[in-house]
N, C-alpha and C positions, 0 to 999 in steps of 0.2 A: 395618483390613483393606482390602486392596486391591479394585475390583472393575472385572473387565471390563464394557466394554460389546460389544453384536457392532459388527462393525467394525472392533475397536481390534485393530493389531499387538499380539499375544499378546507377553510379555515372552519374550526370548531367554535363553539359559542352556544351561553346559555342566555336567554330572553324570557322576557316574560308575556304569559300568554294572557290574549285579552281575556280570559275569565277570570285568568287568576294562578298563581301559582307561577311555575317554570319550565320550560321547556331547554334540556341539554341537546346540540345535536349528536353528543357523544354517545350518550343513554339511548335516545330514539334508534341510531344505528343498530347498537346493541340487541333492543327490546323487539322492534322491529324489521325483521328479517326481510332482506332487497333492498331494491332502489327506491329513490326519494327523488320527487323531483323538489328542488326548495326554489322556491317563486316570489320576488319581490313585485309589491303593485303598488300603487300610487297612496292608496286610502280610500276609507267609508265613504266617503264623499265622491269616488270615482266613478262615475255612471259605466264606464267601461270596462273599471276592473269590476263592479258588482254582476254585471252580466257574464265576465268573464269565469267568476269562483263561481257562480249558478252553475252555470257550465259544465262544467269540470265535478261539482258535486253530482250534476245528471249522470256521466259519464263514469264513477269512483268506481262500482262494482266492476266494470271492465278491467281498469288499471290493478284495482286488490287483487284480480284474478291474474294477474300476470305479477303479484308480489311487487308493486310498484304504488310507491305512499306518497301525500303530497303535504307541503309546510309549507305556509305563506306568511311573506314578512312584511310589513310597513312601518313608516316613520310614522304612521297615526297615532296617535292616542289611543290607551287601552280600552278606555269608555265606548269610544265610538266604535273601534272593532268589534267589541262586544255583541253592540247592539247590533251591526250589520251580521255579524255571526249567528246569532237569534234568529235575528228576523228573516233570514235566506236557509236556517238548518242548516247552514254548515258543519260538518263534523271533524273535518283535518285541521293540526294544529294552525291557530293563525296569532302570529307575535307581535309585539311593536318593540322596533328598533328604535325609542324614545329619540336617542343622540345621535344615530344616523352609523354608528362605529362598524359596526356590520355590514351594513351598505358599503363604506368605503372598502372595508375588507375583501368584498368582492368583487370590487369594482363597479358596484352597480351607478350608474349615471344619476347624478344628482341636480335637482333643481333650486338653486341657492338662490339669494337675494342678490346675485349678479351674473343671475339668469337673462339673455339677452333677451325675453319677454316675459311679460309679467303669467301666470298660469298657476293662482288657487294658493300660491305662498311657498314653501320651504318643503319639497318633497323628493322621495325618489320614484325614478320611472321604473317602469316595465322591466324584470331581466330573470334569465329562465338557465337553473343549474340543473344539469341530472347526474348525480352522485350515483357508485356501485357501491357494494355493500360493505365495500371500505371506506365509504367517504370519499373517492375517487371523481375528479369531472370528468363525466365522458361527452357531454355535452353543453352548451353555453349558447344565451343570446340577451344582448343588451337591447335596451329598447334608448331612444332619444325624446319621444313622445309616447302619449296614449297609444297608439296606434301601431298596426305592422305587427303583433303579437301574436305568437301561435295559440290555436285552440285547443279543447281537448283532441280533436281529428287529429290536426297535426300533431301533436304529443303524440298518440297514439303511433303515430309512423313514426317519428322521430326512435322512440322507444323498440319500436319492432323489425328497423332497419339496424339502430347497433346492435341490439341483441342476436342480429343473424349475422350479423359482419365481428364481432369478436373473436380476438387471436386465440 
């Protein structure tokens, strides 16, 4: 398994987004100007990550004000992202990592079929990158389960303690 260190140029990567089309992290950098937090979650089906992206959608204008965008990735199916994407307004890109190749690139922790318990099938957890406007990690956090994931609150701090701690 791969792992970042902060620092490191996060790997780049094109996906495709549950409506349709594609999503480059290259282009986004580019297009949109600041930091990205990119958020991997479990899937549609996650009763925690759905409260979680409500969230964070509640919260969006706060972070656009401080030039800070958000892109969420999962091993779901495009269908069902889709449709949780609808049904909650969401409006930040949300992608399916079909084959999981992006997960591994980040290291994001994975839930395989020799997962020591069984949990909903073949996915990845919880893991939280905040990129500067170089694609840089300035921050990171893997998750092992649903649970123990920061909120928008904490993102909030997380975001507004390095941005006053920068060299």
């Amino acid at each position: 398994m791969n792992r970042l260190q902060l620092g490191d140029l996060a790997p780049s990567f094109t996906l495709p987004r549950a409506e349709g089309g594609d999503y480059s992290l290259q282009q986004d950098l580019s297009e949109r100007k600041g930091w990205r937090f990119i958020i991997f979650f479990r899937g549609s089906w996650c009763p925690v990550c759905n409260e979680e992206l409500q969230d964070i959608q509640e919260n969006l204008s706060y972070f656009e004000g401080k030039d800070i965008h958000f892109t969420f990735v999962s091993t779901d199916n495009q269908q069902d992202l889709n449709e949780m994407k609808e049904k909650h307004g969401l409006t930040s890109p949300i992608l399916a990592d079909a084959t999981g190749d992006i997960l591994k690139q980040y290291g994001v922790y994975h839930h395989g079929e020799d997962a020591l318990y069984e949990d909903h099938g073949i996915h990845g957890e919880p893991a939280y990158y905040l990129l500067d406007e170089e694609g840089k990690v300035m921050y990171q956090q893997q998750q092992t389960s649903p649970f123990g994931r920061p909120h928008s609150k904490e993102l909030r701090k997380i975001a507004a303690y390095i941005r006053k701690n920068l060299k």
